[in-house]
N, C-alpha and C positions, 0 to 999 in steps of 0.2 A: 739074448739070455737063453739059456738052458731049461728044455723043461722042467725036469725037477725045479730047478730054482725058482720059476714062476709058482710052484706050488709049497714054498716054503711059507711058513707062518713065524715072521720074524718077533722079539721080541722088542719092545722100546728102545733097549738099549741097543741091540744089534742093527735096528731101525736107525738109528743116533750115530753108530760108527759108521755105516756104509753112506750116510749121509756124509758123517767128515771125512771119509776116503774120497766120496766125489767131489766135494771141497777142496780137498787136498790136489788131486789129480787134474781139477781147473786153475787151481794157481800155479802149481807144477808147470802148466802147458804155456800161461800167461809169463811165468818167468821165463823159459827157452824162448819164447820169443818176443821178450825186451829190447826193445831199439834201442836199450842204453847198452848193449851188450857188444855192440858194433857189430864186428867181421864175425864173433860166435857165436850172434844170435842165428837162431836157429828156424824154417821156416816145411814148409810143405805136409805132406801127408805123413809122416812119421813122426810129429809132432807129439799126439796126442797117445801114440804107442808110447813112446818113451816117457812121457809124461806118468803112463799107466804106471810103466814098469820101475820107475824112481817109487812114485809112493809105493804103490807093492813091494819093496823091496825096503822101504822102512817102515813099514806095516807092523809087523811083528814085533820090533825097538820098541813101538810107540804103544801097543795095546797090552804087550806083557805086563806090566808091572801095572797098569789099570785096574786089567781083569785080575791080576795077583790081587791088588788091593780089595779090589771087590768080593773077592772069593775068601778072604780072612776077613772081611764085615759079616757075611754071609753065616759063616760059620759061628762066627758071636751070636751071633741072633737065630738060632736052628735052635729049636726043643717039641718033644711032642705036644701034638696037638691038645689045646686047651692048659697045658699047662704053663707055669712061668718062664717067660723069656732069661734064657740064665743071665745076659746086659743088664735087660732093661725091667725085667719083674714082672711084667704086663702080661697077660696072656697070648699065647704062640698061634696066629703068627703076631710078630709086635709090627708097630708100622714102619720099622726102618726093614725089618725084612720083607714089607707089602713093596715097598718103596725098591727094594733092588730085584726084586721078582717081574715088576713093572715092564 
């Protein structure tokens, strides 16, 4: 890992993706090399590159429309501080925006 990266301060959720990316990238690796796969199962030290580079490469597919979604709840529930949440009426922040700040 890259310095920088070591000195990222991730948030929950980004904490929660990079966890199912490595989720992703062990099953990725567990599927190429399926004995039920026969002659195209796949074996040796490039395994777990390729592995990488499958989920990295549907990474984007899969987080777009997420983070879309999240970023239009987000913005429902944005108002200045102390006043009414324009959703939810509560005052700002309300708890579903504490909740995706998280």
């Amino acid at each position: 890992m890259s310095a920088w990266r070591e000195r990222l301060r991730l948030t929950q959720l980004a904490t929660e993706l990079e966890q199912a990316h490595g989720d992703g990238v062990a099953a990725a690796s567990a599927g190429l090399q399926d004995p039920g796969l026969g002659a195209a199962r796949l074996t040796g030290t490039a395994v777990p590159l390729l592995a990488e580079a499958a989920v990295s490469s549907a990474t984007p597919f899969l987080r777009a429309p997420l983070l879309s979604r999240l970023h239009r709840a987000r913005r429902l529930h944005t108002g200045a501080a102390g006043a009414p949440c324009p959703t939810c009426g509560v005052p700002v922040p309300c708890p579903t925006a504490e909740a995706l700040d998280a």
